[in-house]
C-alpha positions, 0 to 999 in steps of 0.5 A: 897738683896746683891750681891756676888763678882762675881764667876769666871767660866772659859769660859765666864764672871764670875757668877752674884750671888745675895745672899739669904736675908735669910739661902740658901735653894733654888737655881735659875739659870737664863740665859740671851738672844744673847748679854746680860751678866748675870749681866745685865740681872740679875740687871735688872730683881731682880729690875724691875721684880715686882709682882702686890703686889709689891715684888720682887722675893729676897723678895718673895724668901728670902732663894734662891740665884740667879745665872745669868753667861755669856755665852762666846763670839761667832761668830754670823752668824746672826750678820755678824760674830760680836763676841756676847755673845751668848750660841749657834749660829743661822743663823736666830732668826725668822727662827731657822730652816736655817742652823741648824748645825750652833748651835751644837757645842754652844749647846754642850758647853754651856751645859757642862759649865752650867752642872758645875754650876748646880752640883756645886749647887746640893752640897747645895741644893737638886735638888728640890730645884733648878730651872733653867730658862731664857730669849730668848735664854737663855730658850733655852739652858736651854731645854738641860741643865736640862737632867743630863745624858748628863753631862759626854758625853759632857765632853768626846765628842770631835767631832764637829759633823754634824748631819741630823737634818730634822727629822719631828717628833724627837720623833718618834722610828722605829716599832719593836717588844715590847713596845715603849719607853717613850716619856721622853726617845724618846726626851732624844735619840732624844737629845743625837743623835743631839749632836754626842752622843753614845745611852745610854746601858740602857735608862729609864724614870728615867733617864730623867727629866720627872716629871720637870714642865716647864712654857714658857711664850711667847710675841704675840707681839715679833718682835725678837723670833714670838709666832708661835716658843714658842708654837711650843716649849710648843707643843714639850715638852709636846708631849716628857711627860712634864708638861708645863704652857703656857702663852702668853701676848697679849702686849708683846714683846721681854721681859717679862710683868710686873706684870703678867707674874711675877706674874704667875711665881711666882704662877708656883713656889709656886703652882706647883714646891711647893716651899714656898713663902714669902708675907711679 
């Protein structure tokens, strides 16, 4: 396993790359949590992220290169203001629902920032070969990310908009005439109108990211983010036409449980996403 010089990015600390050990043929973008950076976290992970067999996810992955960036520094409300790397800001880890406006314009940005990354990567490999994950917040944003279509309506939204967020279901349409939408297309609106953005002319199923496997793995024992906020997030992405895999470990806390839950991501790569893996 080595690693790149890192990649200068614009906003934000440069990329943390770890270089495949073999011909790049897959790509694994992996966001950190409010504080980390993308070198710490991705240090640590590829090191301490081991399966029950042993191995690491570069030995397991030998053709994927690994990404960790750095979101840039922001001001936190939920810190008194200290500056934190942090992807969007929060009033309350435990209670994301105070004062939700607080975290639209991060969203915006740091979905613009990582849109970048991403197409940068789809130039080498093609887009079932790349996965996009992380931790904690960096799970979070990552929701956003993978809907592509927004790519170039972030880029031309200039407005910080404050947007009414205390819909109860984000999913529902008005009843009219005709056949509802797709729930894939109902969160896909549903996304576009929370960030300021015009509704697309011609929404389709195809234009979203249905038929992306998601796994979400969630601590019961998490002091920082409770387990009631991960299966509410598994609820609604299932309930928006996603495949997910739920997974929560009774031991763990703000972090992720070694052997298994690797173990089970590495399961959820070969198995559902249908990537090759290498057992030595």
């Amino acid at each position: 396993m080595s690693a790149s010089q890192p990649a200068p990015r614009g906003p934000g600390e440069p990329i943390y790359r770890v270089e495949p050990l073999t011909t790049h043929t897959h790509t694994i973008l992996l966001l950190h949590g409010l504080g980390s950076n993308g070198e710490k976290f991705g240090k640590e992970l590829l090191e301490t992220g081991i399966t029950s067999s042993g191995l690491t996810l570069p030995q397991l992955l030998p053709g994927a290169r690994f990404l960790f960036p750095t979101s840039r520094r922001r001001r936190s409300t939920a810190f008194g203001r200290s500056m934190l790397t942090q992807w969007f800001d929060i009033a309350n880890l435990q209670d994301p629902e105070l004062r939700k406006e607080k975290q639209l314009k991060g969203l915006g940005e740091s979905a613009q920032e990582l849109f970048a990354i991403v197409q940068k990567e789809l130039e080498m490999v093609p887009a079932r070969n790349l996965i996009l994950g992380g931790l904690s917040q960096g799970c979070a944003i990552g929701y956003l990310t993978y809907q592509s279509d927004l790519q170039d309506s972030l880029a031309e939204n200039e407005e910080d908009t404050q947007r009414d967020l205390d819909e109860e279901n984000p999913f529902s349409t008005p009843e009219v005439a005709g056949e509802r939408p797709h729930p894939s297309v109902q969160a896909q609106n549903f996304e576009r109108d929370l960030l300021g953005l015009q509704p697309l002319e011609e929404p389709a199923r195809e234009k979203t990211a249905y038929g992306t496997p998601v796994f979400l793995g969630h601590g019961v024992k998490d002091e920082k983010v409770p387990l009631g906020l991960g299966t509410s997030a598994a609820r609604v992405v299932r309930s928006a036409g996603y495949e997910v895999r739920w997974r929560a470990y009774e031991e763990l806390g703000h972090w992720y449980q070694v052997p298994e839950e690797v173990d089970d991501i590495v399961d959820f790569i070969s198995s559902v996403v249908g990537w090759p893996v290498s057992h030595g």
